[in-house]
C-alpha positions as CSV (number, residue, x, y, z in Angstrom):
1,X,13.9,-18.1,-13.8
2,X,13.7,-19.5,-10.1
3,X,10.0,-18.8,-8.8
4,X,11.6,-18.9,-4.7
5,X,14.1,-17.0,-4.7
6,X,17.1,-18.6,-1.8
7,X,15.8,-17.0,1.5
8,X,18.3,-17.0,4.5
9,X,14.8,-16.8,6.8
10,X,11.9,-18.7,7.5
11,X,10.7,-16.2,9.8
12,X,10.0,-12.6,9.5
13,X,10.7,-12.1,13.2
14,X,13.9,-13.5,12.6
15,X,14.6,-10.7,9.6
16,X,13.9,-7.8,12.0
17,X,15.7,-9.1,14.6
18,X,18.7,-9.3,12.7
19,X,18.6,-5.7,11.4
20,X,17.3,-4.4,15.4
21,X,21.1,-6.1,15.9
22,X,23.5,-4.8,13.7
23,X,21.4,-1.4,13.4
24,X,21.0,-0.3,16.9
25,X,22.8,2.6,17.2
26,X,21.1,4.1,14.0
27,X,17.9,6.2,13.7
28,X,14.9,3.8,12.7
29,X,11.7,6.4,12.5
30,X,11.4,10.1,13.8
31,X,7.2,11.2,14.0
32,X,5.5,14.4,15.6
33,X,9.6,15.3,16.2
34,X,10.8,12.2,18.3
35,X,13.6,9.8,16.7
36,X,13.4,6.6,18.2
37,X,16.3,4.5,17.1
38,X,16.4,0.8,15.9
39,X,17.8,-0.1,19.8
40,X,14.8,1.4,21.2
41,X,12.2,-0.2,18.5
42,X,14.1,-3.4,19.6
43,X,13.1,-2.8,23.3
44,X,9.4,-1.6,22.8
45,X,8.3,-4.4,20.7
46,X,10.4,-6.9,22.4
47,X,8.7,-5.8,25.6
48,X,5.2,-5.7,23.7
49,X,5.6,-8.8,22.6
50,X,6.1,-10.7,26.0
51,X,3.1,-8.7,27.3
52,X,1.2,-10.4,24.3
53,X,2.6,-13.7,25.0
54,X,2.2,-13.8,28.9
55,X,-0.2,-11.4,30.0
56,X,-3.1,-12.5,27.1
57,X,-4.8,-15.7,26.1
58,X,-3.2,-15.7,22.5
59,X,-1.7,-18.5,21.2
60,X,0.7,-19.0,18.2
61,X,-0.9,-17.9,15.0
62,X,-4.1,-15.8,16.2
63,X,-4.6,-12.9,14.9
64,X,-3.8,-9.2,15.9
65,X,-5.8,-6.5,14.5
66,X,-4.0,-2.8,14.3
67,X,-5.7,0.2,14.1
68,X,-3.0,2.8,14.1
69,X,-1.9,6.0,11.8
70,X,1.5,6.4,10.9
71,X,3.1,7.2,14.5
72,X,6.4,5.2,16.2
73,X,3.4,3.0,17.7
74,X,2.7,1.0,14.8
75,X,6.0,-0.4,14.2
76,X,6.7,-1.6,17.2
77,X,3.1,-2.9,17.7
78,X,3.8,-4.8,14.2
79,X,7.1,-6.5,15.0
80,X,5.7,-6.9,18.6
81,X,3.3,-8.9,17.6
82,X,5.2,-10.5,14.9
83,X,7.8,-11.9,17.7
84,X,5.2,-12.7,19.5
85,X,4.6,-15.8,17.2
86,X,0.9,-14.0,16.3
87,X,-0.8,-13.0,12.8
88,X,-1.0,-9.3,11.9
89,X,-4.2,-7.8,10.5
90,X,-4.0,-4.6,9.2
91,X,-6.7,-2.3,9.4
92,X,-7.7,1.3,8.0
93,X,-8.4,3.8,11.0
94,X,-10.7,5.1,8.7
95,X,-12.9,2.3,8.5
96,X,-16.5,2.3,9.8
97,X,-18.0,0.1,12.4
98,X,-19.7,-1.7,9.5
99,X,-16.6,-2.2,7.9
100,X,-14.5,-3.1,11.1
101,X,-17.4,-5.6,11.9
102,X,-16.4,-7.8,8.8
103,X,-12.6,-7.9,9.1
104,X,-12.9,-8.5,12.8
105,X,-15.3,-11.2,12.5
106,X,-13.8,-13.0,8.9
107,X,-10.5,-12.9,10.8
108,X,-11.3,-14.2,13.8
109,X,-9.2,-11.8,15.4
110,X,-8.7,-12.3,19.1
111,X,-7.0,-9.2,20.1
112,X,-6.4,-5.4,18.9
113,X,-4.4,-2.4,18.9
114,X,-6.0,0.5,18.5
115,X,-5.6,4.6,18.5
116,X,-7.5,5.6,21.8
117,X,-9.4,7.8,19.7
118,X,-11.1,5.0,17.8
119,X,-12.2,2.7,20.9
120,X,-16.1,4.6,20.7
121,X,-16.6,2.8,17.1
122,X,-14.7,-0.7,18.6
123,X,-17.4,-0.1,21.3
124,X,-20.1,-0.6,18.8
125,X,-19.3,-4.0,17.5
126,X,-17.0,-5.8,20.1
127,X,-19.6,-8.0,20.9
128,X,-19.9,-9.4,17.7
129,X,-16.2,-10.6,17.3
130,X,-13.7,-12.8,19.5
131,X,-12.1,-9.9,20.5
132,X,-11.1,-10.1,23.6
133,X,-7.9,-7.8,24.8
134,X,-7.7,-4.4,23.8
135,X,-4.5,-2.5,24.1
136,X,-5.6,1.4,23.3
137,X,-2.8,4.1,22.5
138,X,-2.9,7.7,22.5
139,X,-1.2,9.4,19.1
140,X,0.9,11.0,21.9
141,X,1.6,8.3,24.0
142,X,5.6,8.0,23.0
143,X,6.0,11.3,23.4
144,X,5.2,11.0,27.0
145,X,5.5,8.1,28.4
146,X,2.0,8.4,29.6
147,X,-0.1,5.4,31.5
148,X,-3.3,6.7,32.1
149,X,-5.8,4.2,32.6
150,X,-8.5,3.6,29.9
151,X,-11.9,1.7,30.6
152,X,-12.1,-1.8,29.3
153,X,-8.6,-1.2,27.9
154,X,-4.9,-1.6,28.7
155,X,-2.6,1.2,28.0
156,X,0.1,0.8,25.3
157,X,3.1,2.1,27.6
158,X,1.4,0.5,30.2
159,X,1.8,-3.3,28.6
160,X,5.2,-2.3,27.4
161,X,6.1,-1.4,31.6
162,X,4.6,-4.9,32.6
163,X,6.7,-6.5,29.3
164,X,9.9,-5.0,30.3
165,X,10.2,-7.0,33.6
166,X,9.2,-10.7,31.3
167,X,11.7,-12.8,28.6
168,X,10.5,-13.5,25.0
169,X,9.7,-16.9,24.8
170,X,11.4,-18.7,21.9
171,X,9.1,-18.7,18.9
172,X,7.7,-21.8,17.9
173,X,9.4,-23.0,14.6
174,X,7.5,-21.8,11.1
175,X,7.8,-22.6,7.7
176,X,8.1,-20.0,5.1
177,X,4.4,-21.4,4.2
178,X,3.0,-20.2,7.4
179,X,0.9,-16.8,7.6
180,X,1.8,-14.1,9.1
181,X,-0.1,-11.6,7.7
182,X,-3.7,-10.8,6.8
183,X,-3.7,-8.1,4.3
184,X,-7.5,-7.3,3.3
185,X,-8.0,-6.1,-0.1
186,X,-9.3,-2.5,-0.4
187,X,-12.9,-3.8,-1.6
188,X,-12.4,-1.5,-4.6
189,X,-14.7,-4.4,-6.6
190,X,-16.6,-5.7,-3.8
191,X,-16.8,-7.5,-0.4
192,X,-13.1,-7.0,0.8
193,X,-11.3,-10.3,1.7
194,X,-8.0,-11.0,3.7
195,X,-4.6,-11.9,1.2
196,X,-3.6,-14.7,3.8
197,X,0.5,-13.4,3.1
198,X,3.3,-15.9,4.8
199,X,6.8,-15.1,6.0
200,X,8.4,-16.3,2.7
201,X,6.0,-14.3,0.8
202,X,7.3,-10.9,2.7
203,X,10.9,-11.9,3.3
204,X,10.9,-12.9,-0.7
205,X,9.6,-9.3,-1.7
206,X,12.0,-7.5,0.5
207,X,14.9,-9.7,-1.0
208,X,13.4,-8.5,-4.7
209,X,12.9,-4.5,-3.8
210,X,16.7,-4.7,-2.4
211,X,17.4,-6.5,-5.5
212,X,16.1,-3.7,-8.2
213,X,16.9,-0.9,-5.6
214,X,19.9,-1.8,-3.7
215,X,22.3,0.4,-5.7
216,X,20.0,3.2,-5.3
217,X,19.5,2.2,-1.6
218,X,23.0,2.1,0.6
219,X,22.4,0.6,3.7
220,X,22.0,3.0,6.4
221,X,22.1,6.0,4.2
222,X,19.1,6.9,3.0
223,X,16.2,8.7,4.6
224,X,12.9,7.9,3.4
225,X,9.8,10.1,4.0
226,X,6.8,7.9,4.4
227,X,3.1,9.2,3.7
228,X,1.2,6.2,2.3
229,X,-0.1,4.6,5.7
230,X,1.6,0.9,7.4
231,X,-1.3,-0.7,7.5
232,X,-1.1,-0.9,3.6
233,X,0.6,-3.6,1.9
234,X,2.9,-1.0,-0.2
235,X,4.4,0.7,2.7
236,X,4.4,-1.9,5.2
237,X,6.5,-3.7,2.8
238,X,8.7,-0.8,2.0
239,X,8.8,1.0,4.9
240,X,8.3,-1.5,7.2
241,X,10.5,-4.3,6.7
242,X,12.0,-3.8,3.7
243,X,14.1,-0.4,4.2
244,X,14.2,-1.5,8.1
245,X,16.0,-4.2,7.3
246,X,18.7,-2.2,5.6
247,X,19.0,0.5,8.6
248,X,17.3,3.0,6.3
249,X,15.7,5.7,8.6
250,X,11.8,6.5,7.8
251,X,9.7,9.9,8.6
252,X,6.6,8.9,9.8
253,X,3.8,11.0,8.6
254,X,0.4,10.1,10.7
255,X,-1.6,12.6,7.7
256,X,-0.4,13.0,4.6
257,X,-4.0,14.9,4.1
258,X,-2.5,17.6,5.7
259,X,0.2,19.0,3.5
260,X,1.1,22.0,5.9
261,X,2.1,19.7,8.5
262,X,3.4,17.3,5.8
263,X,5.8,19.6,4.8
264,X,6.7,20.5,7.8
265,X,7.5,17.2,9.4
266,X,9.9,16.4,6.4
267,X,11.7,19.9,6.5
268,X,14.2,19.4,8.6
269,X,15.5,16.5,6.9
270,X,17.9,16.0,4.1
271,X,15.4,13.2,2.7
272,X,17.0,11.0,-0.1
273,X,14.1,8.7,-0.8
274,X,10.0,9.4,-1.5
275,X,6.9,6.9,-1.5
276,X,4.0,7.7,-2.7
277,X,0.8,7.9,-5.6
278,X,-0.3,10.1,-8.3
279,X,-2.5,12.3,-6.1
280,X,-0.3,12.7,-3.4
281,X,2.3,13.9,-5.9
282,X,-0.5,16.5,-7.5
283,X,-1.3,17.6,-4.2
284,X,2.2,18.4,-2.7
285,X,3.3,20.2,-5.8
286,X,0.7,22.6,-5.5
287,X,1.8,23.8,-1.6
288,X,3.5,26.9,-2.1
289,X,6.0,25.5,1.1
290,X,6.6,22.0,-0.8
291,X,7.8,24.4,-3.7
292,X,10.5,26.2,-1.8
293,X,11.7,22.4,0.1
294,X,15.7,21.7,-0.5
295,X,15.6,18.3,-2.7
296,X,18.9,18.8,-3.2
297,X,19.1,14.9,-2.0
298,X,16.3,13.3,-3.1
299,X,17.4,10.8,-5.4
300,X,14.8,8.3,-5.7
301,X,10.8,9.1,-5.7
302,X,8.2,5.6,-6.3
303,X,4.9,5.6,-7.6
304,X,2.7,2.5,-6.7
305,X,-0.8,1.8,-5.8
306,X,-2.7,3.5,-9.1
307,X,-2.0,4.8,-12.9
308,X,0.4,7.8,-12.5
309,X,-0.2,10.4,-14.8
310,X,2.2,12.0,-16.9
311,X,1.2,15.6,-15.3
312,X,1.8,14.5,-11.9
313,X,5.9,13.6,-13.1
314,X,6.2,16.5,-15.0
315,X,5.5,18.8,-11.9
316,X,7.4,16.4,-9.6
317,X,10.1,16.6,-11.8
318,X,10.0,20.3,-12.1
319,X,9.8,21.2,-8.9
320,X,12.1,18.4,-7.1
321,X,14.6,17.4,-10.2
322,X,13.6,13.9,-9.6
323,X,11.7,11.1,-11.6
324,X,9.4,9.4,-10.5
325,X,10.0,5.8,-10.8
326,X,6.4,3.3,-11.1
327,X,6.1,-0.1,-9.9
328,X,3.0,-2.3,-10.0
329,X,1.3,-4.9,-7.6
330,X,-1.2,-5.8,-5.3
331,X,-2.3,-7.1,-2.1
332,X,-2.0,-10.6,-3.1
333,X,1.2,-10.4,-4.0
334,X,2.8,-8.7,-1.4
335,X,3.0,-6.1,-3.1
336,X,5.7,-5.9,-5.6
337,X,5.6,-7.3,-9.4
338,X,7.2,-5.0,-11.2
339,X,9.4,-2.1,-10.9
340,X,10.9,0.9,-13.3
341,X,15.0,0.9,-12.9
342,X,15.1,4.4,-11.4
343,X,17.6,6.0,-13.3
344,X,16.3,4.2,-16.5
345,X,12.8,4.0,-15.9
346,X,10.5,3.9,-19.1
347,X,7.8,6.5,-18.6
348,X,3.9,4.7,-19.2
349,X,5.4,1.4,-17.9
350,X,5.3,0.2,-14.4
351,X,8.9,-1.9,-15.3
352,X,10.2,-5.0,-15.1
353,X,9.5,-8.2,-13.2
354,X,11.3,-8.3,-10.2
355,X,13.9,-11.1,-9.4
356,X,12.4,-14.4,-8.9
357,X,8.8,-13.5,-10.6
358,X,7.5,-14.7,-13.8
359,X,4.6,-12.6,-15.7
360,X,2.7,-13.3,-18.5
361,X,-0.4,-12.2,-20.8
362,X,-3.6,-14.4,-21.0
363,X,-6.3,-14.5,-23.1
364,X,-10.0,-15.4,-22.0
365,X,-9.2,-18.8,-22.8
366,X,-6.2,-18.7,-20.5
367,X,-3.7,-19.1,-23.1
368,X,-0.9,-16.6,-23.3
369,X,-1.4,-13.9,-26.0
370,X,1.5,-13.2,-28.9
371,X,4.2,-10.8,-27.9
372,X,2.7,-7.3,-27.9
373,X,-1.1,-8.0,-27.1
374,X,-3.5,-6.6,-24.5
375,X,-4.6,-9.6,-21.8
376,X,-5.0,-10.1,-18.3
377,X,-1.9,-10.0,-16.1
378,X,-0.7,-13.4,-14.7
379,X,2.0,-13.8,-12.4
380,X,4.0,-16.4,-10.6
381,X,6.9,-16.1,-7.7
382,X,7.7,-16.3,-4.0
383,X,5.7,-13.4,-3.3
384,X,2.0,-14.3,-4.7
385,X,-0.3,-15.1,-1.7
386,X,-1.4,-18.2,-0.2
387,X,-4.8,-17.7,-0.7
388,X,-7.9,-15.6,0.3
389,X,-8.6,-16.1,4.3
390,X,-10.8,-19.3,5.0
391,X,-12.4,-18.7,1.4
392,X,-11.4,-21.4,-0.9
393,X,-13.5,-21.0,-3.8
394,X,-12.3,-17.5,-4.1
395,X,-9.1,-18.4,-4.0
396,X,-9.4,-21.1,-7.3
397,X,-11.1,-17.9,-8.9
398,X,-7.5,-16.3,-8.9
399,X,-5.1,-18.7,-8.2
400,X,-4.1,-21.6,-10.7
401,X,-3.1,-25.4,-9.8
402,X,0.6,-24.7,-10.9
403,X,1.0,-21.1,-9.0
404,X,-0.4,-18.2,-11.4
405,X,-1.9,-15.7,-9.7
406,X,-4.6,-13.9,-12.1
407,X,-4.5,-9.8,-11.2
408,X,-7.6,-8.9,-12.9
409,X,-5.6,-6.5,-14.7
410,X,-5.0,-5.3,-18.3
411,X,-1.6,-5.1,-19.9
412,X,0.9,-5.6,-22.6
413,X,4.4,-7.2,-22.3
414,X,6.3,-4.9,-24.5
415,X,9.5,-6.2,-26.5
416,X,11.7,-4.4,-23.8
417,X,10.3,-6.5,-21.2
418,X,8.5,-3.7,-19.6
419,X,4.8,-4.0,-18.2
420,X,2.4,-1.6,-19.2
421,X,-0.9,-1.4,-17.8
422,X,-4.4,-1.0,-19.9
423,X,-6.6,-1.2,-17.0
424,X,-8.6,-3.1,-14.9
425,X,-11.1,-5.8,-16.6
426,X,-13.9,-4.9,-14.4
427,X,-13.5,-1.3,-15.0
428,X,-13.7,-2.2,-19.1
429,X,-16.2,0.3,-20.6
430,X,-18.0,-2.1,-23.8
431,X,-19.0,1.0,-26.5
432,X,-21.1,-0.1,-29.5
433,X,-18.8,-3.6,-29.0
434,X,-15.3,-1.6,-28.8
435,X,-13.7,-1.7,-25.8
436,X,-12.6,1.6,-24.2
437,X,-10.2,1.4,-21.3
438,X,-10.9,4.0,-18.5
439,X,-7.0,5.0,-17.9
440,X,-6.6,5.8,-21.3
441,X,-9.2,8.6,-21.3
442,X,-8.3,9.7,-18.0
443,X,-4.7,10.7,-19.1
444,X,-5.7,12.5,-21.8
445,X,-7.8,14.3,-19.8
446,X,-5.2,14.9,-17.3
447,X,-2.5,16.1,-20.4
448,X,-5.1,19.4,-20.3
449,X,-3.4,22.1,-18.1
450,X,-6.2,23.3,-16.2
451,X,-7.5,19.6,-15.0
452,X,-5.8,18.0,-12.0
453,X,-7.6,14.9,-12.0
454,X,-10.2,12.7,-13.9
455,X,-12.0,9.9,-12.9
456,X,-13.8,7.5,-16.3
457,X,-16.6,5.3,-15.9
458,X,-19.0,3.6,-17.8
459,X,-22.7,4.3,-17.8
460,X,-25.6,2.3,-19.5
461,X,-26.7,3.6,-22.9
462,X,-29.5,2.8,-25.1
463,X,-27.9,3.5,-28.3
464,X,-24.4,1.6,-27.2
465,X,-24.9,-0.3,-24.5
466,X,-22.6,1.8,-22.8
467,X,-20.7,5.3,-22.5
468,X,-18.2,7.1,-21.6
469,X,-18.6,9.4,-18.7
470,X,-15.7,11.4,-17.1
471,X,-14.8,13.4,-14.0
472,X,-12.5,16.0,-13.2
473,X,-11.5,18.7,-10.8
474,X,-10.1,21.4,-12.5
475,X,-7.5,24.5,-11.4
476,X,-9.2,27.4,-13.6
477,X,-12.4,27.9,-16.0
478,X,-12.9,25.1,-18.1
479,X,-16.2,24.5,-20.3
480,X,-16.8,20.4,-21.5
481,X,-17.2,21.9,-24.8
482,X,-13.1,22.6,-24.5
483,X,-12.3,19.4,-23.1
484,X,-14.4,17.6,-25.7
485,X,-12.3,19.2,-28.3
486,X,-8.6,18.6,-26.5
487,X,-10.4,14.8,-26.4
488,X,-10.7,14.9,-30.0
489,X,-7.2,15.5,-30.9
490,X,-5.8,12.1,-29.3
491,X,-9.4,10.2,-29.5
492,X,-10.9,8.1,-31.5
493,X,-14.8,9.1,-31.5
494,X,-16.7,5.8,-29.7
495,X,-13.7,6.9,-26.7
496,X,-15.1,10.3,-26.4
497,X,-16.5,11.4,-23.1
498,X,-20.3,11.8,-23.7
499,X,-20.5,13.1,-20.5
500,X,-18.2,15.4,-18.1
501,X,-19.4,16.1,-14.4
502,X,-16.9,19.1,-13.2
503,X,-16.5,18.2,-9.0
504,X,-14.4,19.9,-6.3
505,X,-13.6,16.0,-5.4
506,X,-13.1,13.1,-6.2
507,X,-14.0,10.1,-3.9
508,X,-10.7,8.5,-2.7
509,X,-9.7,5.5,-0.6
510,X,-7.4,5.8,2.8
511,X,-4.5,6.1,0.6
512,X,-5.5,8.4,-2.1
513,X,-6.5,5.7,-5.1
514,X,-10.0,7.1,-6.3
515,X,-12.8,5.2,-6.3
516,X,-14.7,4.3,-9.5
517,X,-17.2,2.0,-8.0
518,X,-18.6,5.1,-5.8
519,X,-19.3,7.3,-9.1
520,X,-21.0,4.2,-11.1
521,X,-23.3,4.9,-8.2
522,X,-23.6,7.7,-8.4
């Protein structure tokens, strides 16, 4: 199998600009109840991006931070700044100075984009990066056309005004090799660090999604809801470019934390198309207004991100008629790996390879394991990463000489060619020398009725070294005597929780994939 797949771009500029082209007359995202369509993306960002070029002291390939929610202004911030020649770095609105301090400053980012509401905890740190133009935007801002002034700031309608009267200035030429994106991972194991992702790397995942997909997918058909926020890798990927470059219209939802408003937004449409992860899918199932939705078109629902439980698609699939369909990948690989076919998907796997990508099953020794055995996840394609941002020796840590790209996960190859995932190795819980796998546990303790999520982690032990400790939120009465027992029945005994903390819950990231490291420390 071809590790590049034959890529009619070098640029990813030059992939949205197509689909700005021959999609203009189509709707390209509707938020807070304003459809902009792909015409007027095109004009925004195109505007946006010759304020950035002309009106700024950035130069081809510094870097953009954006700090925005799900609302029309992030697209066109991204593509602006993507014809602008410039480096994207994504960045969680939720982040805390602290945390905004380090990605600013290991970036070296020399300009940002920000949600006016945000610009107090910029205030903190500015100082201590290179930033130097700010461009602040009110969640409203689209809606109307407002130019207020802000201190130390320039307004995002205002840059797009002084834009409109300037011509984009031809891109200087790029190889698919050349970065274009700085995706940080989600420092669920540590100090997070930037996936330095280049134009072939994006353009060659959106060419493999389209690939598994496409007859799912009819161009300019489909209407995709959109929860999970841009600024991570899964649905600026997606949503972004890939089902943008397909005239695919998106729902923009700036919080998917509120699921009155959620369901709301997405009411009015007849969606055909749903991204999202395991607790997002718990979460909306429960809303009484979700229930009583029309999914009479929905005919395609992904799962990404983290494990999806088997409760989660039994309630999606009772109350919407539609499977849920799980794919598997990371930051560093743009995201996508893997996906499920989605009217054949096999339920406990996250499916195939996509086109174009080799995977394989490594030992400790880096050798690849028989057919059938547990290893680390390798994989190889167009999409895997250049490397870690200005950090070289990290970089060797994952990525091999001749291109394999070690995930740090746990998983089988079975005989079908599907991937299932174990877990991952740093989450490993070592029992009396057996090793117990956290996901494991955690869907048995999910298959109970009354528990709508678990959480496993391993905690130091005197008699085994370590052992197994679970939490749970729960939707009735429930005793750990009782779960200890349903345990039991699909257990071996060194698996068994030894401890169960009950918690109203659970600590989460920005896009709902708890957090294991925050409950070892706890």
């Amino acid at each position: 199998m071809k590790n590049k797949l034959e890529l009619l771009h070098n640029n990813i500029a030059d992939f949205i600009e197509q689909s700005m082209q021959r999609y203009k007359d189509k709707a390209a995202y509707s938020c807070m109840g304003q459809t902009l369509t792909f015409a007027e993306i095109d004009s925004k960002s195109r505007a946006l991006a010759c304020y950035l070029q002309q009106h700024t002291n950035l130069k081809p390939g510094d870097r953009v931070a954006i700090q925005l929610p799900n609302i029309h202004q992030f697209p066109i911030a991204a593509y602006a700044v993507l014809r602008a020649g410039l480096i994207i770095v994504n960045t969680n609105q939720l982040y805390t100075p602290h945390e905004m301090q380090h990605q600013f400053s290991d970036s070296g980012a020399k300009a940002i984009i920000i949600l006016q509401d945000l610009l107090p905890k910029l205030d903190v740190i500015k100082e201590n990066t290179q930033i130097e133009t700010i461009i602040a935007t009110a969640a409203t801002d689209c809606l109307t056309g407002d130019c207020i002034a802000i201190d130390g700031a320039v307004a995002f309608n205002q840059a797009i005004v002084i834009g409109q009267t300037l011509e984009l200035q031809p891109r200087q030429k790029t190889s698919v090799d050349s970065c274009c994106l700085l995706q940080y991972t989600g420092g669920t194991t540590g100090v997070s660090k930037g996936a330095c992702l280049s134009h072939g790397n994006l353009v060659t995942n959106a060419v493999q999604i389209i690939d598994r997909l496409g007859e799912y997918c009819v161009p300019e058909q489909e209407i995709l809801v959109c929860p999970l926020p841009l600024y991570h890798i899964y649905a600026f990927t997606a949503n972004l470019i890939t089902f943008f470059s397909q005239g695919q219209m998106n729902i923009l939802i700036p919080n998917p934390r509120d699921m009155d408003a959620f369901v709301a937004a997405i009411k009015p449409f007849k969606f055909t198309c749903f991204a999202g992860i395991n607790t997002l899918f718990i979460g909306l199932c429960q809303n009484p207004d979700f229930q009583q939705l029309d999914f009479t078109s929905l005919k395609l629902t992904n799962s990404g991100g983290t494990a999806l439980s088997g409760a989660a698609v039994g309630a999606w699939k009772n109350i919407t008629g539609c499977n849920i369909s799980e794919g598997y990948g990371l930051s560093e690989t743009s995201p996508v790996l893997c996906t499920n076919d989605p009217l054949n998907s096999q339920m406990g796997t996250v499916g195939r390879p996509v086109v174009g990508t080799e995977i394989e099953i490594w030992d400790e020794q880096d050798n690849p394991v028989p057919q059938g055995q547990t290893g680390q996840i390798v994989a190889r394609g167009g999409q895997i990463m250049l490397g870690y941002w200005q950090q070289p020796e990290e970089t060797a840590k994952v990525l091999t000489k001749d291109g394999w790209f070690k995930t740090g996960d746990v998983g089988i190859c079975l005989d079908s060619g599907h991937i299932k995932i174990v877990d991952r190795l740093k989450d490993l819980i070592i029992v009396s020398g057996f090793n117990v796998y956290p996901n494991e546990v955690e869907e048995v303790l999910t298959s109970h009725p009354l528990v709508l999520e678990a959480a496993v982690v391993g905690e130091a032990s005197e008699k085994t070294g370590e052992q197994v400790t679970a939490y749970i939120t729960q939707s009735g009465d429930l005793t750990t005597a009782q779960l200890i027992d349903h345990c039991k029945v699909q257990l071996t005994a060194y698996k068994l929780p030894k401890k169960i903390v009950i918690v109203d819950e659970l600590p989460k990231s920005s896009v709902g994939k708890i957090l294991r490291r925050e409950l070892r420390k706890g």
